[in-house]
TITI-749146 format. One line per 10 residues: number of its first residue (from 1); their letters; for each residue x, y, z of C-alpha. Coordinates in pm, 1 decimal, padded with zeros to 6 digits. Layout:
residues N
NUM	a	X/Y/Z ~ ...
end
This chain:
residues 171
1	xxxxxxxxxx	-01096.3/-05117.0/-11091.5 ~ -00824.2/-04892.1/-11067.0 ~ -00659.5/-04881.1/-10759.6 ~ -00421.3/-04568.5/-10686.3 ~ -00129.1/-04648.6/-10486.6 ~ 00016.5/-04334.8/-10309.9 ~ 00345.0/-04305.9/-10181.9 ~ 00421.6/-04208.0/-09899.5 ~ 00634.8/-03860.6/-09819.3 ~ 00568.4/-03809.6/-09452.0
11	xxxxxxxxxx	00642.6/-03915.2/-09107.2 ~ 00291.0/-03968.4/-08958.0 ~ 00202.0/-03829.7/-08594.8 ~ 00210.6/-04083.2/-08382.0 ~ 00562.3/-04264.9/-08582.2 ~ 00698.8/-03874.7/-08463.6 ~ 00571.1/-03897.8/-08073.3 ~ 00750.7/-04259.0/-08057.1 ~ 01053.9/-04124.3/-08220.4 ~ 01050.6/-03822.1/-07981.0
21	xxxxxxxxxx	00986.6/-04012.0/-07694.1 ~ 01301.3/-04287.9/-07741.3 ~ 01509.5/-04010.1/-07797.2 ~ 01375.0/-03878.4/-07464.5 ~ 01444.3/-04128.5/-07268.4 ~ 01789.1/-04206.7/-07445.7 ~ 01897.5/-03795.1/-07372.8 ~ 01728.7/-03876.3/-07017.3 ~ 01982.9/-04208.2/-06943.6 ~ 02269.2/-04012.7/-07143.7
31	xxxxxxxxxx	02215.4/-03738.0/-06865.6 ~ 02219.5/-03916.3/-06570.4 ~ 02523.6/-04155.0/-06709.5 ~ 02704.1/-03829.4/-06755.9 ~ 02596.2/-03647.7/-06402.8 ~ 02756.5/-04000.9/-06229.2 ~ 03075.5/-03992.8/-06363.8 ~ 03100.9/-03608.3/-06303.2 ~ 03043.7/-03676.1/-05949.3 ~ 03306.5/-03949.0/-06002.3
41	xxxxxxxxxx	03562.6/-03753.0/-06102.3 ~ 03496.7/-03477.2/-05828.4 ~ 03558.6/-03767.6/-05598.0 ~ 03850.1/-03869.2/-05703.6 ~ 03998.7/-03549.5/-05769.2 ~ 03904.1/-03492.6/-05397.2 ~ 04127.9/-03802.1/-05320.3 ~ 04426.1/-03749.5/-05544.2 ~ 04444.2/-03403.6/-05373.2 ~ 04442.7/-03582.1/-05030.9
51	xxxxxxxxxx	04671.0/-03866.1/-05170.9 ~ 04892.5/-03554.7/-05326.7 ~ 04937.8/-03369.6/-05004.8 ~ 05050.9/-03700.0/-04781.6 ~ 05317.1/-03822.2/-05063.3 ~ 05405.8/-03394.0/-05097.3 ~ 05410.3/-03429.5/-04660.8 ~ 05623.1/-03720.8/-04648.6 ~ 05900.6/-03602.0/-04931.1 ~ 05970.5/-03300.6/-04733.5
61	xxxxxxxxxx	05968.7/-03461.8/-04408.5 ~ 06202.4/-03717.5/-04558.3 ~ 06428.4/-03476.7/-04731.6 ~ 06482.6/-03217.3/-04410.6 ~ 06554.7/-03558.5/-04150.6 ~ 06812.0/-03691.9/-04440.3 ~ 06963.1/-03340.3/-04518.1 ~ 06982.2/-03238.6/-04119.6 ~ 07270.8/-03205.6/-03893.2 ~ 07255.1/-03163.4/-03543.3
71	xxxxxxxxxx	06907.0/-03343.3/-03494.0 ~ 06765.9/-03237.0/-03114.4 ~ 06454.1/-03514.0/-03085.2 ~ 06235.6/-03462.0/-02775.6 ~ 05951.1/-03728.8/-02794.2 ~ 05751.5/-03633.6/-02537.2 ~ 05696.0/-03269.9/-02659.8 ~ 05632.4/-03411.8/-03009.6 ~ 05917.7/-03174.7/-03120.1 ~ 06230.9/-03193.1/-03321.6
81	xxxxxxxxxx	06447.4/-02909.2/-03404.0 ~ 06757.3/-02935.4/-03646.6 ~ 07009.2/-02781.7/-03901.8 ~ 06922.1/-02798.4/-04251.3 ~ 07039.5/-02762.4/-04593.2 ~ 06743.5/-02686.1/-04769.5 ~ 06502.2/-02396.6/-04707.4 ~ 06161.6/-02351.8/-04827.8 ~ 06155.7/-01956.3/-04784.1 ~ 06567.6/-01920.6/-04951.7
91	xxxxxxxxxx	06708.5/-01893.8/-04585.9 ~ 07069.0/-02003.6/-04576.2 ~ 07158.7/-02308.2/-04355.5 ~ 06824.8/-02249.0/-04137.2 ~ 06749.3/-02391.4/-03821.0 ~ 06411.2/-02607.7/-03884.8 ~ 06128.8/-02725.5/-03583.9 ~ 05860.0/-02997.8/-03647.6 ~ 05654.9/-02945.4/-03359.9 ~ 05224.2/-03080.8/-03272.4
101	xxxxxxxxxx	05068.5/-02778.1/-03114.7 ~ 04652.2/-02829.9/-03088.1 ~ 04626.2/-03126.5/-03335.6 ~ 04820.6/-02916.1/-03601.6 ~ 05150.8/-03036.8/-03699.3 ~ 05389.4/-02758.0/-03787.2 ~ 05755.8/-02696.9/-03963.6 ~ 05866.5/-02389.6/-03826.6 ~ 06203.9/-02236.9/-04019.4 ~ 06431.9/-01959.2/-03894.1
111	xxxxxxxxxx	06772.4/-01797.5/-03953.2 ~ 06851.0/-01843.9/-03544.0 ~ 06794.5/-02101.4/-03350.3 ~ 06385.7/-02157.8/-03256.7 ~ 06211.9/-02113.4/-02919.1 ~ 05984.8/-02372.2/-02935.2 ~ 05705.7/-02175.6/-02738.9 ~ 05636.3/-01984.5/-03043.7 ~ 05522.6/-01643.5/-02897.7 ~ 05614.4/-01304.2/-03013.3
121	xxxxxxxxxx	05765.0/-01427.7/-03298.9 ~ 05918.6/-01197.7/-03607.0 ~ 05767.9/-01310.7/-03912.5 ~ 06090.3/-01139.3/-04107.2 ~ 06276.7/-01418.4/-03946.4 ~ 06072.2/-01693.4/-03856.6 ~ 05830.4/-01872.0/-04106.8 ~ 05522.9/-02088.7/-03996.4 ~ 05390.3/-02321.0/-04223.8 ~ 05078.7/-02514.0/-04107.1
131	xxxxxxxxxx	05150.5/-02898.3/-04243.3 ~ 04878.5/-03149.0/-04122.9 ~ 04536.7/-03084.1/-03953.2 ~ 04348.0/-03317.5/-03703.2 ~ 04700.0/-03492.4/-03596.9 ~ 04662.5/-03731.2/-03246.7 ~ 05023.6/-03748.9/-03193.4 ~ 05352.2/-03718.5/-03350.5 ~ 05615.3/-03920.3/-03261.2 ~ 05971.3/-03961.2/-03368.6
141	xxxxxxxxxx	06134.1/-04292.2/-03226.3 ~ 06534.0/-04347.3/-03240.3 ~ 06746.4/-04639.3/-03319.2 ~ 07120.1/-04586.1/-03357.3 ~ 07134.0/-04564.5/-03723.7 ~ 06773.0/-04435.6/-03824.7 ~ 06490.4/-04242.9/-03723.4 ~ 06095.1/-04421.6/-03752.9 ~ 05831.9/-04074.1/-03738.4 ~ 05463.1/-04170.9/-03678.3
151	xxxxxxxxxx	05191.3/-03936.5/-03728.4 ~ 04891.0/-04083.6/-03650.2 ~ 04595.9/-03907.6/-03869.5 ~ 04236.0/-04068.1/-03972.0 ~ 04490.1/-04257.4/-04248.1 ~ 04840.4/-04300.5/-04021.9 ~ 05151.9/-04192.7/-04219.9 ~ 05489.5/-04376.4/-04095.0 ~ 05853.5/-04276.0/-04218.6 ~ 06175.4/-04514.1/-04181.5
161	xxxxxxxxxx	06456.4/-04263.3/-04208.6 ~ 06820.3/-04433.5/-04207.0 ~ 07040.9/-04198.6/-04076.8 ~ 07364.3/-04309.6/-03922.7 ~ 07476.2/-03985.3/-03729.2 ~ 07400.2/-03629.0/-03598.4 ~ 07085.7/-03696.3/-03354.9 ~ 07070.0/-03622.7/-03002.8 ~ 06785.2/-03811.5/-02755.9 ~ 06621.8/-03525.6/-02533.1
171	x	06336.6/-03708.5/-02384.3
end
């Protein structure tokens, strides 16, 4: 008896389903690993950006109360107004207002000396610039050689500010 052994040369059809099918299932799990950590990194993005804007908020509130002369404080209106060194629109020496107007906290900057009611105001000389959104209160409390600000947000953001001089209590 001769027996004829054949080799083989191809996949049959049912060894090609399985192999399509695992690699299904392993594109399938690849997917789904890759959609989560997309949505992962949208998320934190979404947080740095939050985390980003605070740390940016609290440098140049730090930097304009430590660079100011002439500090005018008035706690109840949620308002200071001061001197400064440092302009964010080029003005020379400008006169700078942190001020809470309808949950919004504000840092107004002008060449002359601001009206803190805000109306009719030239935009050549006076610049508006929209800082914090959805703001309870703002609150700047003295001591005689430093100035604690509390702005109390969904995540409450508190500055210690030593500065020995140059403030004035108008509460």
């Amino acid at each position: 008896m001769n027996t004829i052994t054949q080799k083989r040369k191809a996949f049959t059809l049912v060894e090609i389903i399985i192999a399509i099918a695992v690699f299904s299932i392993a594109v399938f799990v690849m997917y789904s690993v890759l959609s989560q950590v997309k949505k992962q990194k949208k998320l934190s993005y979404q947080e740095y950006k939050k985390d980003y804007k605070i740390v940016e908020l609290k440098r140049l509130i730090y930097q304009d109360f430590t660079t100011a002369k002439d500090i005018e404080i008035n706690s109840q209106k949620n308002i200071a107004i001061f001197k400064s060194t440092d302009s964010l629109y080029g003005i020379t020496n400008p006169y700078v207002l942190y001020i809470l107007k309808n949950h919004i906290l504000y840092r107004v900057e002008s060449i002359h000396k601001i009206n803190v009611d805000l109306r009719n105001i030239d935009s050549r000389t006076i610049k508006i610039m929209p800082l914090l959104k959805n703001i309870k209160y703002f609150k700047i409390y003295l001591s005689k050689k430093a100035i604690s600000i509390w702005i109390n947000t969904k995540n409450p953001i508190y500055l210690h500010i030593i500065k020995a001089d140059n403030y004035t209590n108008n509460s």
